[in-house]
C-alpha positions in Angstrom: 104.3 114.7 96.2 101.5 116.9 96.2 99.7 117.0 99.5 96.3 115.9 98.0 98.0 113.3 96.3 98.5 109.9 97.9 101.1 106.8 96.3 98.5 103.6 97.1 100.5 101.3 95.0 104.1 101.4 93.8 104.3 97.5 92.7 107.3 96.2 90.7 106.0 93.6 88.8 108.8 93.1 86.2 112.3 94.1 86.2 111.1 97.4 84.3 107.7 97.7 84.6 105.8 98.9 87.4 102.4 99.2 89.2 101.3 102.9 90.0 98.2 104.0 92.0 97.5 107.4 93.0 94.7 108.9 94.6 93.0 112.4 95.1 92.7 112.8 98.6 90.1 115.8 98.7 86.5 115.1 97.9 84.7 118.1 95.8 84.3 121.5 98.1 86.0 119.7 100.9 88.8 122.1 100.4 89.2 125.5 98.5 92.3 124.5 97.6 93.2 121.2 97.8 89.9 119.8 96.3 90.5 121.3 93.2 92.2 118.5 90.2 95.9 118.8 89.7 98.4 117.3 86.8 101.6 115.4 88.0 104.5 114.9 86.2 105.1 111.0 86.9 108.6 111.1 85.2 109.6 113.9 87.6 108.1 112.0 90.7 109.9 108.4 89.5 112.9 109.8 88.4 115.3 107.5 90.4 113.6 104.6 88.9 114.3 105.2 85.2 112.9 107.3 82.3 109.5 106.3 81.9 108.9 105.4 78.1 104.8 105.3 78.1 102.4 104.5 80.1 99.0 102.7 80.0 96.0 104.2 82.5 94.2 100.6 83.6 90.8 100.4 85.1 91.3 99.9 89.3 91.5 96.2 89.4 94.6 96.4 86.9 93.9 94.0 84.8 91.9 96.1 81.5 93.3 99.1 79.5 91.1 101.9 80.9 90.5 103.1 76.9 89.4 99.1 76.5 86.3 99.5 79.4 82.6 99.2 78.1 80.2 99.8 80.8 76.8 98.1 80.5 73.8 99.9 80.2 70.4 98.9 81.1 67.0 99.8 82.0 65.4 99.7 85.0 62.2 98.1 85.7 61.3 102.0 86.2 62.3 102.5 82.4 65.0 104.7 83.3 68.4 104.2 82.4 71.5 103.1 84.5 74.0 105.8 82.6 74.7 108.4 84.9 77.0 111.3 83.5 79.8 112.2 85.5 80.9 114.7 83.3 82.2 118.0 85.3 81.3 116.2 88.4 84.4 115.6 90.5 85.1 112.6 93.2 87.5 110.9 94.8 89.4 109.4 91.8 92.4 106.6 92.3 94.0 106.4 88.7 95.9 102.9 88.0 99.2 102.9 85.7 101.4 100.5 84.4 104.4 102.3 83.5 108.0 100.5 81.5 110.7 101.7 82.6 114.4 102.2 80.8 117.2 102.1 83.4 119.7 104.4 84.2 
């Protein structure tokens, strides 16, 4: 596992299907390197499990397709709006998985 990587969850919840959580461990500019986003190859990390088939991103809580979120939007009393763009910005990001599984 990469070392700004961290495993939060690794929940079996069926007897092929599984819970995954990872989180970015570096906040933007804390490090030169490590801050900066990486890819993983999930299959390669949970390879003793089984081959992973698919995979569905969820929102944290793990109960909502990620692709299925609608965030509300409002306006203040202000008349200013509550979107804030987060595009090219870069956080601390946990991503939430539910993966199936086909047994070896």
């Amino acid at each position: 596992m990469p070392r700004n990587l961290h495993l939060l969850t690794l929940d079996q919840l069926g007897p092929k299907q599984y819970l995954i959580r990872v989180e970015h461990c570096f906040e933007l500019h804390e490090d030169a390197i490590y801050s900066q986003p990486i890819q993983i190859d999930l299959q390669q990390l949970f390879h003793s499990l089984g081959q992973i088939t698919n995979f569905t991103e969820l929102i944290l809580t793990a109960n909502m397709p990620l692709a299925e979120m609608k965030r509300f939007n409002w306006t203040t009393t202000e008349n200013e709006s509550s979107y804030w763009d987060t595009t090219g910005e870069f956080f601390l990001y946990i991503n939430t998985f539910m993966i199936p599984l086909l047994t070896y």
